[in-house]
N, C-alpha and C positions, 0 to 999 in steps of 0.2 A: 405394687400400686394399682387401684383399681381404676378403668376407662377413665370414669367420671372424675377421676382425681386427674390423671393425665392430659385429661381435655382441658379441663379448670387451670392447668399448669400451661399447658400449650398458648392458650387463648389466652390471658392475663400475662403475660409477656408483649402485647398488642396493642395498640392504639385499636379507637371507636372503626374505623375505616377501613384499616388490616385486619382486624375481627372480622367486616363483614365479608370482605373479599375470601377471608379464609374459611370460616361457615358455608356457605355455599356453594354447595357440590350437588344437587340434582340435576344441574343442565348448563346451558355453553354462559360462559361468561367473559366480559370484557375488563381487564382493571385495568383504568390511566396512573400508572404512576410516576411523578412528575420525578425532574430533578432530586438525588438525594431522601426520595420520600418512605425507602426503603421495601423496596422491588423484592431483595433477592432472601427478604427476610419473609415476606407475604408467600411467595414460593416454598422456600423453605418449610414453614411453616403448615403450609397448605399439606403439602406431603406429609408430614411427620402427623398434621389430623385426618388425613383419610387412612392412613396408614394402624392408630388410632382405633378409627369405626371399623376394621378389621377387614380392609382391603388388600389384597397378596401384593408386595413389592414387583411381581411377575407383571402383574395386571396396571401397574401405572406407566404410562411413558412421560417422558418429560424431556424438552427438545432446548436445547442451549445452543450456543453459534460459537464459543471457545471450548476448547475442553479444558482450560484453566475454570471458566466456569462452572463447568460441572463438580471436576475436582471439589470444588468449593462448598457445595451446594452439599455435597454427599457429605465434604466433613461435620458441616454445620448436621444435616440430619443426622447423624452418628451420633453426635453429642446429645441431640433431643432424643431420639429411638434407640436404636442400637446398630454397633459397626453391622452386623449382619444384614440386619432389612436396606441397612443404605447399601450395600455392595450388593446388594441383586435387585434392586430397581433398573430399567430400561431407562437409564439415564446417559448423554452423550450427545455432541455434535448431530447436525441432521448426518452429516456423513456418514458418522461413525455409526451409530445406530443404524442405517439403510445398505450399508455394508454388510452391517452384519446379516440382516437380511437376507440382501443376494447371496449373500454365502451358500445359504441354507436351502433356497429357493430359484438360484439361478438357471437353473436347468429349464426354468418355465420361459427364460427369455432369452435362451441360449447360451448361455455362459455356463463352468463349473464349477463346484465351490472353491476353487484355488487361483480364480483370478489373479492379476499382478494390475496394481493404482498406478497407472501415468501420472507422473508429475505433469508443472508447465514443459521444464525443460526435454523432457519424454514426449511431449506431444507439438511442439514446435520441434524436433529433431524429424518425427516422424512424417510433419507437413513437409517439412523441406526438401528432406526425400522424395517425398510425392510429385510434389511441384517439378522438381528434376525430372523423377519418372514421366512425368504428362509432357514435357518438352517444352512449360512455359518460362514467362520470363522472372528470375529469381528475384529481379529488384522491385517488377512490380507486381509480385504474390511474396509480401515478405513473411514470414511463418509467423510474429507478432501478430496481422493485420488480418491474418487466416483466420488464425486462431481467436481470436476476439469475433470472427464474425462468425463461427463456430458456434462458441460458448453462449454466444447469443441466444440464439437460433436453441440451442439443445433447455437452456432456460426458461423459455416460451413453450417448452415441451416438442419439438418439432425437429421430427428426424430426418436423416439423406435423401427418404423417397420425399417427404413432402414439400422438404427446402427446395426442391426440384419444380414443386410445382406452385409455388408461390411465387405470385407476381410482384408480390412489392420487394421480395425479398433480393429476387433477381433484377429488378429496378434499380435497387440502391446498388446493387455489384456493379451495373452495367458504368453507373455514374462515377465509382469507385474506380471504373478500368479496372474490373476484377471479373471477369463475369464465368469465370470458369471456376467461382468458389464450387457451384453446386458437384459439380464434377470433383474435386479433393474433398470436400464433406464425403460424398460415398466413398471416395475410395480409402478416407482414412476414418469409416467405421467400416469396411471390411479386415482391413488390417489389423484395426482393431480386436475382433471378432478372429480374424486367422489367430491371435497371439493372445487368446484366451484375457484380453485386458479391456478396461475401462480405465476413462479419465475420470477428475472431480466430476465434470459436467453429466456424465454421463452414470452417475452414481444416484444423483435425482430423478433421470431420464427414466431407467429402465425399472427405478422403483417406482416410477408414474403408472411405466406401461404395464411393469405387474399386478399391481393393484386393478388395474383398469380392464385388464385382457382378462383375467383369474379370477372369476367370482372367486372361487372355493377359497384359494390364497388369502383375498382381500377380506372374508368373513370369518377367516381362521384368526387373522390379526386385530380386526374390528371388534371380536368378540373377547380377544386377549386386553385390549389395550383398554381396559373401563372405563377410563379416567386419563385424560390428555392435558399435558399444561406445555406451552411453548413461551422461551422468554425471548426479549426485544422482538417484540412480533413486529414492527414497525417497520425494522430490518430484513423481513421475508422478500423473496421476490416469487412469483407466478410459480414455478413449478413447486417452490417448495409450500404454498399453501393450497393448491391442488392435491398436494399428498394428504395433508392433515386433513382436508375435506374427506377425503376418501374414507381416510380410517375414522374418523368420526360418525360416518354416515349410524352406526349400529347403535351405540348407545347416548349419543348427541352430549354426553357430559367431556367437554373441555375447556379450557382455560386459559386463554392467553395474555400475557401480560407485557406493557410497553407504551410508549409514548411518544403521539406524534410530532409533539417537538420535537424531538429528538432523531427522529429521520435524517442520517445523515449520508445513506448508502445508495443514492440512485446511481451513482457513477459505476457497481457493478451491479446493476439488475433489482437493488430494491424496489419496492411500492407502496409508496405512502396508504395508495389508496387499501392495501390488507386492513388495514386496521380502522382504516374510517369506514372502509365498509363493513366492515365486521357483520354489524347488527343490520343490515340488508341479507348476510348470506344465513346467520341465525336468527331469525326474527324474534326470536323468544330467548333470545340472551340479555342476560343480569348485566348492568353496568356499573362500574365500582368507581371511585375516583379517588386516588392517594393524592392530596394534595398539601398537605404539611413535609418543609425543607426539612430535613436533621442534620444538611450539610454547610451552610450560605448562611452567612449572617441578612440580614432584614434590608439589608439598601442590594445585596446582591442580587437576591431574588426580585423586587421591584423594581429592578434596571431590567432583567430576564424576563419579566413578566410584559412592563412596556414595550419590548421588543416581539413578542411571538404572539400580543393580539394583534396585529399586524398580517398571520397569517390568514389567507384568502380561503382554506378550508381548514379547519382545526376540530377537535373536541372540545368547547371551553370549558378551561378548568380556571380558579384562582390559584396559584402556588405561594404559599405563606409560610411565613419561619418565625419560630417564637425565642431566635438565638438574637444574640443582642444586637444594634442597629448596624454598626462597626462602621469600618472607613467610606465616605462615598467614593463611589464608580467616578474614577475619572474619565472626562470626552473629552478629548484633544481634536479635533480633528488635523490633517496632516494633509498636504497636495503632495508629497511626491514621495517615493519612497527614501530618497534618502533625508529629506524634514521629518520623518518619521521614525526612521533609525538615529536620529539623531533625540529626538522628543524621548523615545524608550533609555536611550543610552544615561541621558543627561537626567531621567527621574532615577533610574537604575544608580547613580548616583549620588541622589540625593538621599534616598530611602536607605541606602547603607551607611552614609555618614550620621545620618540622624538617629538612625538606631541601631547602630552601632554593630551592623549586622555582617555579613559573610554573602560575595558572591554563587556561594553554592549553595544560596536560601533560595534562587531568584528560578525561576524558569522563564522563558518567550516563546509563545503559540503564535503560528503565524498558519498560513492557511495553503501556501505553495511553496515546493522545495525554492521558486524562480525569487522568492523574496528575501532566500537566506543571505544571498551573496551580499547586498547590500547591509545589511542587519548586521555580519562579521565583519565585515572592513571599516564600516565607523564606530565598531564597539572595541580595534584593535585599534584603532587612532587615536582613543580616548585612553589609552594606556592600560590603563590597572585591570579592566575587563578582560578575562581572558574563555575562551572558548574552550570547552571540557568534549564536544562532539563537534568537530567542524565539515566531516564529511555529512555528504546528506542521507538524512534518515527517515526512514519510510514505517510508519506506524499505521496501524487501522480507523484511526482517529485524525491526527492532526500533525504535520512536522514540527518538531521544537528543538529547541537551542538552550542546551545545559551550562550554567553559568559558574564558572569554577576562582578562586581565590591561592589555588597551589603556584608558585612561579615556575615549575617547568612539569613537563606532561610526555608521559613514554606513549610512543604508536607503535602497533603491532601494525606492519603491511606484508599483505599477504596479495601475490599478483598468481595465475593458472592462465593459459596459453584458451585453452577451450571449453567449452561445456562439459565433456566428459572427464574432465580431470577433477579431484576434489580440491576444497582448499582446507578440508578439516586438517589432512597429514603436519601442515602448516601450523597450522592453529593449535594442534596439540604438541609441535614441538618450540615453540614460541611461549605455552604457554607455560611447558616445564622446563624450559629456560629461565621465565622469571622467576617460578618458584626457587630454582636453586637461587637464583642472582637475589628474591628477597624483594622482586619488581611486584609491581603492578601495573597490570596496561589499562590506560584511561582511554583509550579511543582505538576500535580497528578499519581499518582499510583494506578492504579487499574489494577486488576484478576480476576479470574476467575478461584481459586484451594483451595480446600480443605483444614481448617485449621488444619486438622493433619499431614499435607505435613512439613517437615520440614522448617523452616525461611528460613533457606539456598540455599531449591533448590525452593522459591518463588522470585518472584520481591521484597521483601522485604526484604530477605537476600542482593540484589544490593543496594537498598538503607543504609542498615546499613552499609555497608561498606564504601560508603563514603559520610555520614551526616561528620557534625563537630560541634565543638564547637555552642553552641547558638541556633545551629538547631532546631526545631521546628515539630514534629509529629503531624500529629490530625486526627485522627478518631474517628467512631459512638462509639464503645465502646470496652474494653481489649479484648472481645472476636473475635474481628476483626484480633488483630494478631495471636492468637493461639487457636488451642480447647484444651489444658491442663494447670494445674497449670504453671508446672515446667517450658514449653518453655516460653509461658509467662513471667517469671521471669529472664531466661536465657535474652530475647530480651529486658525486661527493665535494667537487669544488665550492657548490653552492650550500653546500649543509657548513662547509669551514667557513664562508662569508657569513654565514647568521649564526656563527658560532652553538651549533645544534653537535648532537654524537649518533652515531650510525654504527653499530653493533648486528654485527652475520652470526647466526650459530654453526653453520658447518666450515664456514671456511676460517671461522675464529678471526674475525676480521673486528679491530676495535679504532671509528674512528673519532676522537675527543680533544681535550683540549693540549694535548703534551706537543714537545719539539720535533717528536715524527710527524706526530698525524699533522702539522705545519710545515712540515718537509715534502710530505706526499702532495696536501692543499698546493702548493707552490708546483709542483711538478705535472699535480691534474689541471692547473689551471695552466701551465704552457701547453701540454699538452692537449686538449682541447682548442684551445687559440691555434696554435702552428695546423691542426686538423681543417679548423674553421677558411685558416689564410688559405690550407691547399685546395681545399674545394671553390673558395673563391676565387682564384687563379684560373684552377682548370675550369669553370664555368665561363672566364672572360675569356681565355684563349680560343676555348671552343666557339662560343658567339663569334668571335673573331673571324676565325676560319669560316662559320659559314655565311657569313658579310663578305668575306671575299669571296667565296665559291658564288656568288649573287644571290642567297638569299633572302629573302624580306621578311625582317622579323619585327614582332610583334604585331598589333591590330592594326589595321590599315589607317589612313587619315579619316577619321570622322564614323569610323567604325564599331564605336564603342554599344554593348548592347544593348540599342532601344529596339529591335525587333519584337516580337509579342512570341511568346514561347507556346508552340503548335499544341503542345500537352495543354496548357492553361488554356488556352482559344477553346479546344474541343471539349474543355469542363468547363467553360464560362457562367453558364448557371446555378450550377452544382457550388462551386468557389462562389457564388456572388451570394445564393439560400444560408451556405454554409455561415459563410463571414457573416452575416445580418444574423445569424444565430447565436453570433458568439462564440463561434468555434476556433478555433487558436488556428493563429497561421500556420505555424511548424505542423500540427495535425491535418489539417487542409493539406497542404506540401505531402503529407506523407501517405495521405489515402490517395493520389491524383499520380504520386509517382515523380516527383517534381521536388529540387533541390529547395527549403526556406528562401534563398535567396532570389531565386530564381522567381519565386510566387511573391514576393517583395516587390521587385523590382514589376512585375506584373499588375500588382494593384494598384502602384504609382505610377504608370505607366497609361493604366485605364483608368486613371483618375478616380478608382472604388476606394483610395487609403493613399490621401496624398503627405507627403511627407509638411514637416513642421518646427517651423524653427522660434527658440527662443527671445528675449529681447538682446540676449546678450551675442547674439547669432550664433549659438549653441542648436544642434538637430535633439529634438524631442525624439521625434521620432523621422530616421530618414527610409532607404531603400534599400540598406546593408550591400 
């Protein structure tokens, strides 16, 4: 086939607006494309015609934030060009592509090409260490709190010497009661550096400071990369659009595509501002605007629309759909969370009776894990709803709650003692357990705590509460749920009162509904009771004794704690900035070194979050 026919082929596949977006390749351009308006086709496309004008696959980069993405992206060009040219395009992850990189080039910033990637868990093992080493105190440098002000700091492009000398950086430590971060930043990029490794963060970092320190490097790669396209640019945060400056600087042709609506990642380091400034850092960039839906019917998008001109800086665009009008957007509004769990449950209800539909048509997006718990317990009171995911689930987008219609549901739990343990070994023998047995597991549970930790205050304790009938347990073996007899006994006791089955694969352990596993029930449950009676015995005997020896036990008369907690006193302003910012208590509590409760009972205390009672004299909210 000749160019001109493959172009004609390429481009007539296209709406008027993805035409122009993909035409246009002499210099930097900006495309909005909205909701549904079809992004990853204009991309697509865009490659497969520069590719076309007889651009080497070598020579394009193209920068994705999943590498399902990319995946995607290459199939689709394959189908339009050929498997070939899409398998040797610089396409992948910023990581993945800037990995590779250093691989090749690392010697210029001290590394050699056989690096070893810290994980999280790799580089909170290595803080903690540290923290030990330096002699400070572990609870209040926790490796989570380090590390986050770490990643920070390396995001904004800024390394151990310099975090050292930044004032505001050391400000906010000081107010954190941290103020020895700058001291673990150095010394966990020397270690780093001893152990020939990098973290994520530092996979951005050192591909900054290459490009930035190495002319020759950075014009080796400027002059390679022709043509630069980057998607959800919205989604960048600072170091990573300092990189694409850099390599741009040589032939100013790239391309980024994305939508400020759509901005939903500042909570790890995005910047809206990337993209609205766009056309400040290129002054001579093309602006495109995809604004035709191909996903929303016509009331969805006009609900989405009157909602994000609302924003205080935007691109304005119209987003329009020419699919048919379809149901309107219902507003309910709701005051409390459980009138709202209640509102979703009862139309959840209605919409399946009326069309006759299936709980496992339904999904609910909610916006914090903190909302799910209410959302499962009045959708389990209303009977027939039953929950297909009830532990909480963490996605890149939004927490949701899978709506299922089956009456009983198999869990796979999977519990590990530490971080260095894996829980795969688990999980692949669990899972070829069900293949033999002909299961399928609809929900896993897996931890990361101690089996002397009570059931209760594990994910497992969430699960017992609401298995039902039929339900179906399975793990490696008893010792999975508890490291004692008695709890043990206790948590198969309670799987026989909700009439649920708990099946071990190594110890061949089957508990269900027959006249043993009712013989056993009856036996776990005295058992645990007579346990229960002895600890309560020997707890009152011993009080006993030391009432007579003249002890004085418990708080004293009039003792109870209204004193003001010397931690919260000495960060009074910091908790007072914070809270007016909206920053969650428990997070406050945890940056200051300070139990939830304790930072509770503190704001009520100082009248900054006074407690609130109902008409029914119910507490809204008390002092925990």
């Amino acid at each position: 086939m000749k160019d001109q026919d493959r172009e004609e082929e390429i481009l007539s596949a296209l709406n008027e607006s993805q035409c122009a977006a993909v035409e246009y390749c002499t210099g930097p351009s900006l495309v909005i494309a909205g909701a549904g308006s079809g992004k990853t086709r204009v991309l697509t496309y865009k490659i497969a015609y520069l590719l076309n004008k007889g651009l080497s696959p070598r020579n394009i980069l193209a920068l994705t934030f999943t590498n399902k993405a990319a995946r995607e992206m290459k199939e689709r060009i394959a189908r339009i060009t050929t498997a070939g040219e899409a398998q040797r395009l610089y396409m992948g992850t910023f990581h993945s592509i800037f990995s590779r990189i250093l691989r090749r080039e690392g010697q210029a910033v001290g590394f050699s090409g056989n690096f070893t990637i810290y994980d999280e868990s790799d580089s909170r093992s290595l803080i903690k260490s540290i923290v030990k080493a330096l002699g400070l105190d572990e609870k209040a440098y926790k490796p989570s709190s380090v590390h986050s002000f770490i990643s920070m700091a390396k995001n904004h492009l800024i390394t151990a010497d310099e975090y050292a000398e930044d004032r505001a950086a050391t400000e906010r430590d000081r107010n954190a009661r941290m103020p020895a971060v700058h001291l673990i930043y150095k010394a966990y990029e020397a270690r780093c550096r001893q152990a020939n490794a990098m973290d994520f963060d530092d996979i951005l970092l050192y591909t900054y400071l290459l490009f930035r320190d190495n002319r020759e490097i950075r014009e080796k790669y400027g002059q390679q990369f022709e043509y630069i396209l980057v998607d959800e640019y919205q989604d960048t945060n600072y170091a990573q659009v300092n990189i694409i400056s850099l390599l741009a600087e040589t032939h100013r042709r790239i391309c980024v595509v994305g939508d400020d609506y759509q901005s939903i990642y500042s909570f790890r380091g995005a910047n809206i501002d990337n993209i609205l400034d766009f056309r400040n850092k290129f002054t001579d960039a093309r602006l495109f605007k995809l604004e035709r839906n191909y996903r929303s019917t016509q009331f969805i998008v006009q609900a989405a629309n009157s909602l994000m001109k609302h924003n205080e800086r935007q691109i304005p665009k119209e987003v329009y759909s020419k699919e048919a009008a379809g149901e309107k957007v219902l507003y309910k509004p709701c005051y409390s969370d459980r009138e709202e769990a209640m509102a979703v449950a009862a139309e959840l209800k209605r919409i399946r009776h009326g069309d006759s539909c299936d709980y496992d048509n339904f999904a609910v997006l909610y916006r914090t894990n903190a909302q799910s718990r209410t959302l499962e317990q009045v959708f389990r009171r209303k009977g027939a709803i039953h929950i297909l995911h009830p532990i909480k689930m963490k996605t890149d987008i939004l927490a949701f709650i899978l709506l299922d219609w089956r009456s009983s549901m198999t869990y796979g739990y999977i519990r590990v003692s530490t971080d260095k343990q894996t829980i795969e070994n688990q999980k692949f023998e669990i899972t070829n357990f069900c293949k033999q047995e002909k299961l399928s597991v609809d929900g896993w549970i897996e931890e990361t705590i101690s089996g002397t930790r009570n059931y209760d205050k594990r994910k497992l304790g969430e699960l017992l509460r609401i298995i039902k009938k039929d339900d179906l347990i399975i793990c490696a073996e008893l010792s999975r749920l508890g490291r004692n007899l008695f709890m043990i006994m206790e948590i198969l006791n309670i799987c026989m009162k909700k009439e649920c089955r708990v099946w071990t694969i190594k110890d061949n352990y089957r508990l269900g509904d027959d006249i043993q596993s009712k013989v056993l029930a009856f036996a776990f449950g005295l058992s645990a009771e007579i346990e229960r009676n002895l600890i309560s015995q020997r707890t009152k005997e011993a009080l006993k004794l030391r009432k007579a020896e003249g002890v004085i036990l418990g708080r004293k008369t009039g003792s109870r704690n209204v004193h003001l907690n010397k931690k919260c006193l000495q960060n009074h302003n910091f908790i007072l900035r914070q809270y007016n910012n909206g920053v969650s208590i428990p997070i406050i509590a945890e940056i200051i070194g300070v139990a939830k409760g304790t930072l509770y009972r503190y704001l009520a205390y100082t009248e900054i979050r006074l407690p609130e009672k109902k008409e029914n004299d119910t507490w809204i909210r008390g002092i925990y």
